[in-house]
C-alpha positions as a printed Julia matrix, in Angstrom:
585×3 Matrix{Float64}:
 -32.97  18.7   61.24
 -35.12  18.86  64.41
 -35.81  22.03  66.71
 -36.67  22.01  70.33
 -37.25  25.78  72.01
 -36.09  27.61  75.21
 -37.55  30.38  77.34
 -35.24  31.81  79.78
 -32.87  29.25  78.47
 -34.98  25.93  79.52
 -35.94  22.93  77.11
 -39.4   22.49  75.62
 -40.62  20.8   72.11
 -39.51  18.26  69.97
 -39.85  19.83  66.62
 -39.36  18.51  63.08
 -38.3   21.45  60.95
 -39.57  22.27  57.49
 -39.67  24.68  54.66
 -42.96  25.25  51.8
 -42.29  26.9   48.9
 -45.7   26.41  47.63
 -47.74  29.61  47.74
 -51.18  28.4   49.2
 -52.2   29.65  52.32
 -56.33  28.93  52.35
 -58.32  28.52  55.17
 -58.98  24.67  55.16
 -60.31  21.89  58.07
 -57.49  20.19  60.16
 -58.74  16.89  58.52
 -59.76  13.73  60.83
 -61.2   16.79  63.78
 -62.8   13.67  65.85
 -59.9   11.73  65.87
 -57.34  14.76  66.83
 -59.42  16.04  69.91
 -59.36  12.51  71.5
 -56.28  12.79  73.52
 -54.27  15.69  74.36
 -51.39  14.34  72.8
 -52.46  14.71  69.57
 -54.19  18.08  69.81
 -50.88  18.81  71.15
 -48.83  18.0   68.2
 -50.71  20.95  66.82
 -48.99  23.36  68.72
 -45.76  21.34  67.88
 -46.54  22.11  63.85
 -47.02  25.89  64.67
 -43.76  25.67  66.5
 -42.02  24.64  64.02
 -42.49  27.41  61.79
 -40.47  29.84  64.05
 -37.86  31.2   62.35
 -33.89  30.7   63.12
 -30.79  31.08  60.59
 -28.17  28.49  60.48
 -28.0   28.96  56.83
 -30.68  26.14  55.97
 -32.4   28.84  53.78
 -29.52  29.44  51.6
 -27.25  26.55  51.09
 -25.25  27.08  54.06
 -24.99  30.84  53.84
 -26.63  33.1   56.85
 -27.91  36.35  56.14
 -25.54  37.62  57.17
 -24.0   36.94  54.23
 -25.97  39.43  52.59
 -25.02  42.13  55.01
 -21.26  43.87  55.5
 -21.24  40.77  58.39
 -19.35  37.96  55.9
 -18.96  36.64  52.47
 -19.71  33.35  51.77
 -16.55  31.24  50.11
 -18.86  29.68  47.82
 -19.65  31.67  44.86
 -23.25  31.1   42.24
 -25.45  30.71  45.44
 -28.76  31.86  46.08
 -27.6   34.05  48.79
 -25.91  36.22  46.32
 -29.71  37.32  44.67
 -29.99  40.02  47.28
 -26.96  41.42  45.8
 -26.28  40.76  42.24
 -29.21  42.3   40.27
 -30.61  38.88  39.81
 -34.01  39.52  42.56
 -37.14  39.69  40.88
 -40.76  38.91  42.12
 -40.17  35.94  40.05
 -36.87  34.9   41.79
 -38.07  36.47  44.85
 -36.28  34.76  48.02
 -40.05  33.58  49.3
 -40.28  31.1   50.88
 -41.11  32.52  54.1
 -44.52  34.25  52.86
 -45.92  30.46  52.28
 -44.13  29.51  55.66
 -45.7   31.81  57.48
 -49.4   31.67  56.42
 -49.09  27.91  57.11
 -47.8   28.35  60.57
 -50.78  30.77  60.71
 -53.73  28.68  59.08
 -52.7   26.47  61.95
 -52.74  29.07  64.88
 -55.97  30.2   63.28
 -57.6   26.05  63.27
 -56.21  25.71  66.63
 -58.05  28.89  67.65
 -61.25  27.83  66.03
 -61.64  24.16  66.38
 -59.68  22.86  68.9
 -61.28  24.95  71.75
 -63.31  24.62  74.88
 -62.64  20.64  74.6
 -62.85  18.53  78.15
 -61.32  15.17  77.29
 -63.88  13.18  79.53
 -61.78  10.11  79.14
 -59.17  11.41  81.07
 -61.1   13.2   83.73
 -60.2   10.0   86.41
 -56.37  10.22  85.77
 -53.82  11.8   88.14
 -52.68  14.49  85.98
 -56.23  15.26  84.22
 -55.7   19.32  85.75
 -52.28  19.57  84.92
 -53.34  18.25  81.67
 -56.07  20.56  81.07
 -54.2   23.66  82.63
 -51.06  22.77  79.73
 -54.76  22.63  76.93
 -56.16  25.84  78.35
 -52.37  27.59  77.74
 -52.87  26.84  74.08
 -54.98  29.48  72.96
 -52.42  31.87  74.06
 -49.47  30.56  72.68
 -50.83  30.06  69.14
 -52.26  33.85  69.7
 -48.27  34.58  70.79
 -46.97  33.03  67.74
 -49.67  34.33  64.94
 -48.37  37.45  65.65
 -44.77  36.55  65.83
 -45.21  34.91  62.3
 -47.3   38.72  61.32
 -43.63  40.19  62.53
 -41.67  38.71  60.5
 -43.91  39.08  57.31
 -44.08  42.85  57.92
 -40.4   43.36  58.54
 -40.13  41.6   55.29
 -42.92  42.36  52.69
 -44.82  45.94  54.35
 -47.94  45.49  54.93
 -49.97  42.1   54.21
 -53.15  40.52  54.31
 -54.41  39.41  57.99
 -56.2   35.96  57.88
 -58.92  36.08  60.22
 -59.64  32.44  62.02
 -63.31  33.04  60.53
 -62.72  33.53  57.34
 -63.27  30.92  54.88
 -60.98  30.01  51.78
 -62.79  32.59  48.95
 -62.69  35.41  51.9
 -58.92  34.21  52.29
 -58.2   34.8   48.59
 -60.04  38.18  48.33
 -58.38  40.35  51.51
 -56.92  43.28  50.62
 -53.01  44.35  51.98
 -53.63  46.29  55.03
 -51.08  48.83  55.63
 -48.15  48.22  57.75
 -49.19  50.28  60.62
 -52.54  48.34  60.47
 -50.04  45.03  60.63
 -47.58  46.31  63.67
 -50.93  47.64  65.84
 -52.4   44.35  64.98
 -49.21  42.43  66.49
 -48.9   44.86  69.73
 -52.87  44.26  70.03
 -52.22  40.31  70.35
 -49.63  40.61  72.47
 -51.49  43.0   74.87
 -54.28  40.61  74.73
 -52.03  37.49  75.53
 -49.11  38.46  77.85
 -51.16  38.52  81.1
 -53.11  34.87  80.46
 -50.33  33.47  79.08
 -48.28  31.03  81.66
 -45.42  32.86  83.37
 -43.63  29.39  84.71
 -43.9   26.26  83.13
 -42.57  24.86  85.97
 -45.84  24.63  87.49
 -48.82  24.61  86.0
 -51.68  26.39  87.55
 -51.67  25.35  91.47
 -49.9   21.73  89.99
 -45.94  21.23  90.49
 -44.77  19.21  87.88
 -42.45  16.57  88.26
 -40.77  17.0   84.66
 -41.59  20.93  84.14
 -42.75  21.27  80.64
 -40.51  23.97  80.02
 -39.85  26.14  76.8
 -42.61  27.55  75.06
 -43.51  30.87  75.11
 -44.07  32.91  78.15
 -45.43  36.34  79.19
 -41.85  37.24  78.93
 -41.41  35.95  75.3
 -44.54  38.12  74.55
 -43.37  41.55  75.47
 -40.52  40.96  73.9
 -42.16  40.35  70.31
 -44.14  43.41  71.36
 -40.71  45.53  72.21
 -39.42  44.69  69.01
 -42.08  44.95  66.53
 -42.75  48.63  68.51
 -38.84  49.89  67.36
 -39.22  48.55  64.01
 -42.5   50.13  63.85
 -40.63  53.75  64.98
 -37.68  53.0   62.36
 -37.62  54.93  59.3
 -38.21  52.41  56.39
 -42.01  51.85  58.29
 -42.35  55.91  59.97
 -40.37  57.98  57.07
 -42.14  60.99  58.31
 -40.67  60.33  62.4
 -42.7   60.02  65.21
 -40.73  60.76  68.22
 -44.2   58.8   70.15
 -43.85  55.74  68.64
 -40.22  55.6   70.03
 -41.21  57.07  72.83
 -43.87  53.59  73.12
 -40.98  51.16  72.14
 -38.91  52.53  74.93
 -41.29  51.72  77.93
 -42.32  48.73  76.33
 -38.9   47.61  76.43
 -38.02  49.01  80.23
 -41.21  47.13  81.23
 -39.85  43.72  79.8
 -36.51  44.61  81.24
 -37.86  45.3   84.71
 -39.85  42.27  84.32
 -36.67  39.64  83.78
 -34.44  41.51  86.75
 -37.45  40.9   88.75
 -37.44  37.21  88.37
 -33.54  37.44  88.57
 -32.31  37.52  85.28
 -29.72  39.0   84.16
 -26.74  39.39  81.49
 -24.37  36.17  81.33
 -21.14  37.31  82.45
 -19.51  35.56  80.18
 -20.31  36.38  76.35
 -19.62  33.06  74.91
 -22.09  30.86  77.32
 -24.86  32.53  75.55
 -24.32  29.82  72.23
 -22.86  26.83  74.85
 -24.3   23.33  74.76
 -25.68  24.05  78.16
 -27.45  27.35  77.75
 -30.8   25.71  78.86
 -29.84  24.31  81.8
 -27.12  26.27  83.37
 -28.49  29.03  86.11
 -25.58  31.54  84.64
 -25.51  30.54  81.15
 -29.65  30.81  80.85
 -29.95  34.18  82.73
 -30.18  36.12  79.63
 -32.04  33.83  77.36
 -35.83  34.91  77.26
 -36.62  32.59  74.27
 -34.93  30.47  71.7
 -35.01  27.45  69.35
 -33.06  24.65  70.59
 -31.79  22.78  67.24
 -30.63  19.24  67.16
 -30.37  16.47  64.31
 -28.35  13.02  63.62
 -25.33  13.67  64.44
 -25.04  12.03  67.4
 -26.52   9.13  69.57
 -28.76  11.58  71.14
 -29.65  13.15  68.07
 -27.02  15.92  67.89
 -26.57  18.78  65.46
 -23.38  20.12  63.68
 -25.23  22.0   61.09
 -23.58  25.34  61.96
 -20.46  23.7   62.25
 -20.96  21.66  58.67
 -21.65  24.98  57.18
 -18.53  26.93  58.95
 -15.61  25.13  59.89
 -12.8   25.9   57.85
 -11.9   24.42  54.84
  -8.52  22.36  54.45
  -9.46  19.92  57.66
 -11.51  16.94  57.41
 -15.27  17.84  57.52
 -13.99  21.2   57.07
 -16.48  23.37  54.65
 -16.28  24.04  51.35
 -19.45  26.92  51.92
 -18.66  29.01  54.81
 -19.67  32.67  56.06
 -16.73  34.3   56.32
 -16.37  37.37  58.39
 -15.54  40.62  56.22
 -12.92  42.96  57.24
 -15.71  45.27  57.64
 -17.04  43.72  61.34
 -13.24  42.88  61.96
 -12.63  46.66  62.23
 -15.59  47.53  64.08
 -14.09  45.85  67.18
 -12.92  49.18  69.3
  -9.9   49.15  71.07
 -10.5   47.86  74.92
  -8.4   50.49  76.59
  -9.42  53.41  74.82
 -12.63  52.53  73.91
 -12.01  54.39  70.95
 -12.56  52.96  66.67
  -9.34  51.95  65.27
  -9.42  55.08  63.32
 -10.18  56.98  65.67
  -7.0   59.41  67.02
  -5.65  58.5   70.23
  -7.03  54.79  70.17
  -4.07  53.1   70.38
  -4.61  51.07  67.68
  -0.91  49.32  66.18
  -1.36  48.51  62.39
   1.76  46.26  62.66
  -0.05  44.0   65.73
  -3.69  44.61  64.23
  -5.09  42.42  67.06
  -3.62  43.27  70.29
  -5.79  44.58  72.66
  -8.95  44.54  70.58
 -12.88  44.55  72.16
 -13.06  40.62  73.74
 -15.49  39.95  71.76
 -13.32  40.15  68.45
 -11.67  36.54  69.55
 -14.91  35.76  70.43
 -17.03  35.97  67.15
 -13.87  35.64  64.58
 -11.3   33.07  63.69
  -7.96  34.65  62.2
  -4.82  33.17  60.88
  -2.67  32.08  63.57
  -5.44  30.75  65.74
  -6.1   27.39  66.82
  -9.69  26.65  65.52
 -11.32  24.54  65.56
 -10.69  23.47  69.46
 -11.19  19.5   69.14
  -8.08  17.58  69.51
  -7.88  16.24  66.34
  -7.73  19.88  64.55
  -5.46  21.32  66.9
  -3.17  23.05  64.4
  -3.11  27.04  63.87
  -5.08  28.64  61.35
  -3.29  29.29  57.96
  -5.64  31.54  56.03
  -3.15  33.3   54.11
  -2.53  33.04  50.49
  -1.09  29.38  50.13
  -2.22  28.36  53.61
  -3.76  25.37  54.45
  -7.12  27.3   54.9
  -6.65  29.63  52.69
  -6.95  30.39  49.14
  -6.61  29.6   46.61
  -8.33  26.33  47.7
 -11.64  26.33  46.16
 -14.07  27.55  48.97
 -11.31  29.1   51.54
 -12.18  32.08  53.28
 -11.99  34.71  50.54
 -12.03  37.48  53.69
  -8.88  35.86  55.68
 -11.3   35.02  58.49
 -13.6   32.5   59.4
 -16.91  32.43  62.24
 -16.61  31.19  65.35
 -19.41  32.62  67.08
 -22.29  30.21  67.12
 -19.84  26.7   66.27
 -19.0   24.66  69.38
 -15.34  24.02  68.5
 -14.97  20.69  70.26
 -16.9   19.07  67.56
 -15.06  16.74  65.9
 -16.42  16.22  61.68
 -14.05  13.04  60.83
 -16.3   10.48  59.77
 -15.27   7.88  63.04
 -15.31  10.72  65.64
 -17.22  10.4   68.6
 -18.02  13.93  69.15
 -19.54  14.61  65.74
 -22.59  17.05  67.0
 -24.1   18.91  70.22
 -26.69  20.68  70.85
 -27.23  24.49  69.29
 -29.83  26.96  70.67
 -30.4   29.94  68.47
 -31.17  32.5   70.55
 -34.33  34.31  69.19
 -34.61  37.07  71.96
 -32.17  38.01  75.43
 -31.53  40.72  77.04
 -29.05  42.34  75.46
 -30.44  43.0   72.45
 -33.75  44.93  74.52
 -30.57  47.34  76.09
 -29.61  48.17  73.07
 -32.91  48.49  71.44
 -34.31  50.62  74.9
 -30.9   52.76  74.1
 -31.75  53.26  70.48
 -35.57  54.12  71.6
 -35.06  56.61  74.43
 -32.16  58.52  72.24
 -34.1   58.46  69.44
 -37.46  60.12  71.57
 -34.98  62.09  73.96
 -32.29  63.0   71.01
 -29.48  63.2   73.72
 -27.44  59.69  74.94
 -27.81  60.84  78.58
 -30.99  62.64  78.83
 -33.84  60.73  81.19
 -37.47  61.72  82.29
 -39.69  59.66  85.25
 -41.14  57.2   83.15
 -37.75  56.8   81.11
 -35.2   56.85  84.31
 -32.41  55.29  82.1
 -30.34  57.41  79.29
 -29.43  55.19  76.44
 -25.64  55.8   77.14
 -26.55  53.84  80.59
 -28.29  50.9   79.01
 -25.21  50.55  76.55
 -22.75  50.46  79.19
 -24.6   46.86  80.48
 -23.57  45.7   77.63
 -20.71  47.03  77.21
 -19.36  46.38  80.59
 -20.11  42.15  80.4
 -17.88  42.9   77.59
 -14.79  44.53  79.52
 -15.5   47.69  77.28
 -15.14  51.47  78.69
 -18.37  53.44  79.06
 -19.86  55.44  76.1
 -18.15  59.21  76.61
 -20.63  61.48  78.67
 -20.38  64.03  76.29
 -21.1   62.91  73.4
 -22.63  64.2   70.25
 -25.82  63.01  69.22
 -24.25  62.14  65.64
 -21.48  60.71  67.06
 -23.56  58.53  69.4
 -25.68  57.34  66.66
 -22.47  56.39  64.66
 -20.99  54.87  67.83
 -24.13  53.07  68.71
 -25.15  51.58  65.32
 -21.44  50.24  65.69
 -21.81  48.63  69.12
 -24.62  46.72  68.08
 -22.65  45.82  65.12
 -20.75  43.99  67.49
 -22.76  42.53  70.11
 -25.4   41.01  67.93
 -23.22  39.7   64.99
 -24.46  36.66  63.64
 -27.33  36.64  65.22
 -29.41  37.58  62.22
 -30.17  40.98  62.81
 -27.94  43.41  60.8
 -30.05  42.29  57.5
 -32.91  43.57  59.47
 -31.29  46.75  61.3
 -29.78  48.12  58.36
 -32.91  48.06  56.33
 -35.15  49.82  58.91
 -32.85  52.41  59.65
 -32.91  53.28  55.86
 -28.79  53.09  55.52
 -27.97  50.42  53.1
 -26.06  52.37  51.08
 -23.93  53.03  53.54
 -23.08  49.41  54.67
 -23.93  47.3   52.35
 -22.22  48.57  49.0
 -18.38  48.05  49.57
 -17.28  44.98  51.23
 -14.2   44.87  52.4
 -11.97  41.15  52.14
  -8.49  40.95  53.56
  -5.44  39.07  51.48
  -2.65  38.02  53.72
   0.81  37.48  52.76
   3.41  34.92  55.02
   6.66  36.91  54.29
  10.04  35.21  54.4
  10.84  36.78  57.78
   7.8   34.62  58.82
   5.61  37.64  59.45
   2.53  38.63  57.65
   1.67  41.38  55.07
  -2.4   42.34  54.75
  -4.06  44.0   51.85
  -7.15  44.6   51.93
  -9.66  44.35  48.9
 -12.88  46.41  48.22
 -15.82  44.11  46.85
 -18.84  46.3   45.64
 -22.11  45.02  45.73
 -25.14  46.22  43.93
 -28.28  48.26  46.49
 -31.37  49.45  45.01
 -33.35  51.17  47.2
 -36.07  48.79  46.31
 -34.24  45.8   48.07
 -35.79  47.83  51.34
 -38.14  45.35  50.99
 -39.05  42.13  49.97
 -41.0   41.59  46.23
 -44.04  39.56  47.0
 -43.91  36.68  44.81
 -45.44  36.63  41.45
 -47.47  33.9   42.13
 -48.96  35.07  45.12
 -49.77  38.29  42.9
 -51.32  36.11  40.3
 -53.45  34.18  42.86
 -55.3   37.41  43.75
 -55.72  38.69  40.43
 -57.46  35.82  39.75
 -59.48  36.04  42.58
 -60.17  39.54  41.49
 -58.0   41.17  44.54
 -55.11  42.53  42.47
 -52.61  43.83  44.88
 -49.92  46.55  44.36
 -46.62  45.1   44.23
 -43.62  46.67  46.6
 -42.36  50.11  45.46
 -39.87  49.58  42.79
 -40.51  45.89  42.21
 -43.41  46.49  39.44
């Protein structure tokens, strides 16, 4: 598989994706120096390697399963994968779910070479050619973006493991092997530090590049934009409970400008939310003025698919079993997220009184972005002409079980999937292009609404620095949608229930509710009792549901990562023994 990334929904690097399980992350020499810093080509491809180590979830990682998978999101239809470690008593810092520690401190070790030996170079053999200063202006950019992306890789180490060692571009390999964990606070101010220091010398428009308009704009790395939105995030996970258990109503109070300034700064250049939810996964979501309005920055994924190199990874992993190509592995929506989609009119939870919810026509006049995200029985899904039949995911269905690897929830994901691919083995349309989306905007209204209510404690309270209430920054959202407003009057309980459940919504799939749920300290609450729908075709043609309660196993422990064993061996043999994570010993 091969990655290229987007910022504001524009096309940038060929990448060639890859995965280290090895736990070695010394400070070594980019070998054959002389020969790299002849052309710029080739000191380049450096950034390209320490591109390729951002992070995106397809379900590569895990045998086809997402994350999500792991979460209250979806089951996955297979049953003995690895995915099923975060919830089957089988973790351990000896089957610890890794891999991304070594990942990371490789992507790292090369920000940190780039940053050492790769600067203040003037290519004199190029000096005479016409595009020597665009050329250099692209070079000079380079310090910055592996800056940008050292502490992007620090983020998601910290979200994951706590605090963690910080590899200093001077340190050499015996000072690597005997640093100390710093704290996490020490880790988050460390990543808001970088950004501060990069997002103003950073390159705001790749279209040009200094004073020089490029012909073929070399668009999609990171921008100032991408930058304060790493430093946005990491500032609310820094104010969520799991890494503040004491509160500090400041350090939400910090996340919230943060995030108003990088919202002012994309409706300054004219972004805005895509009017249309579904444009924000399309084929053309780099390209398209209204489909890359919202995009700040993503990973751009293609592979073999097709002539032009193609992916179908994502649809490989979820179409629905009992069609050709159709998975025997998919993530599988749990009745959990099905009933989290409010009623449009009302605006109201289908439990809620006065909602207008009909248990006999579950699905009538549901949020839009139910149909959106989910395929149920009766749809037609996939969309390419050679699949156009109607889902049967009931018991004896076609899709359903109890074929081995049919949607054990009744549902399967269409969010993400381009539907027009066709998997028969002669099909012409085998694979498009996929973007994961790795920051837009509405994820920073809801995380600004979570910050200012959290600082403010009221949904509609505002002061002069913080001029909009959280309930206001919601209703963006919530209005693309074709949802009512949040309720003025709302209770600050009620809101927080309300909210947690909007976001729920708007950001399924996109790998955050493994993340969300663990910072806000309320696994228990989610992630225990899974909920799987059976479905019965009656005689009468009609269909009976009953719904099935799965329970998973949460240790508070699984808060965090365990680091793995042998990276805890590696320093107690350099004589740095480290404390492993709370409950993981």
């Amino acid at each position: 598989m091969k990655a290229k990334y987007i910022f504001c929904g524009l096309l940038a690097l060929t990448l060639v994706s890859s995965c280290s399980d090895k736990m070695d992350y010394n400070e070594t020499n980019i070998k054959d120096r002389d020969y790299i810093i002849q052309t710029f080509g080739q000191v380049g491809g450096l950034m390209t390697e320490i591109y390729n180590h951002l992070d995106y979830d397809y379900g590569q990682s895990y045998g086809g399963a997402m994350l999500a998978s792991a979460t209250d999101e979806s089951v996955f239809s297979q049953t003995g994968g690895s995915i099923e470690t975060f919830y089957n008593g089988s973790w351990s810092p000896t089957n610890s779910q890794g891999s991304l520690w070594s990942d990371m401190y490789d992507g790292i070790r090369t920000c940190n070479e780039v940053l050492k030996n790769f600067q203040e170079l003037t290519f004199d053999a190029y000096k005479y050619n016409a595009d020597y200063p665009q050329q250099m202006f692209r070079y000079q950019n380079y310090k910055w973006e592996a800056r940008f992306c050292r502490a992007y890789f620090y983020f998601n180490l910290v979200r994951q493991y706590g605090g963690v060692p910080i590899i200093d571009m001077d340190m050499n390999a015996e000072d690597v092997n005997n640093q100390p964990r710093k704290s996490s606070d020490e880790v988050f101010e460390y990543i808001i530090s970088e950004c501060d220091a990069v997002k103003d010398s950073i390159v705001k428009d790749y279209g040009s590049l200094g004073s020089y308009t490029l012909t073929s704009p070399d668009d999609g790395r990171a921008n100032d934009l991408t930058v304060m939105a790493l430093k946005a995030r990491a500032a609310l996970y820094w104010a969520s409970p799991l890494f503040t258990p004491k509160g500090d109503k400041e350090r939400y109070h910090q996340a919230a400008l943060y995030t108003k300034a990088l919202l002012d700064s994309c409706e300054r250049r004219g972004m805005h939310l895509d009017k249309n939810y579904a444009d924000l996964w399309s084929t053309k979501n780099y390209s398209d003025a209204d489909k890359k309005s919202e995009i700040i920055f993503g990973r751009r994924i293609y592979g073999s698919a097709g002539s032009s190199g193609e992916d179908n990874t994502v649809e490989k992993y979820n179409y629905p079993i009992g069609i050709e190509g159709g998975s025997s592995a998919s993530n599988c929506p749990s009745q959990n997220i099905v009933d989290a989609y409010e009623m449009q009119k009302s605006g109201k939870g289908i439990s809620e009184t006065g909602s207008g919810y009909d248990a006999a026509n579950p699905f009538a006049g549901r949020d839009p972005r139910l149909a959106l995200t989910i395929a149920k029985n009766g749809d037609t899904w996939p969309t390419a002409s050679a699949y156009k039949s109607v889902l049967q995911t009931y018991e004896g269905g076609i899709n359903g079980e109890p074929l081995v690897g049919a949607t054990p929830t009744g549902y399967y994901l269409r969010k993400l999937c381009h539907g027009d691919i066709d998997l028969r083995a002669k099909s012409k349309k085998k694979g498009d292009f996929h973007t994961w989306v790795t920051f837009r905007m509405g994820e920073f209204y809801l995380n600004y609404a979570e910050a200012v209510f959290k600082y403010l404690g009221n949904a509609t309270a505002t002061t002069s620095d913080l001029p909009m209430s959280a309930n206001a920054a919601i209703d963006k959202v919530r209005e693309r949608a074709g949802m009512p407003d949040f309720p003025s009057n709302i209770s600050a309980d009620n809101f927080w229930k309300k909210y947690t459940n909007e976001r729920f919504v708007e950001l399924a799939f996109e790998g955050h509710r493994f993340w969300d749920v663990r910072r806000w300290k309320e696994a228990p609450t989610y992630f225990k009792n899974i909920r799987e729908a059976k479905i019965t075709k009656n005689d009468d043609g009609t269909f009976s549901y009953r719904i099935e309660t799965v329970t998973r196993e949460w240790d508070d422990k699984y808060y965090l990562f365990p680091i793995p064993v042998s990276v805890m061996l590696k320093h107690q043999q350099y004589g740095k023994a480290w404390e492993q994570n709370p409950g993981w010993e």
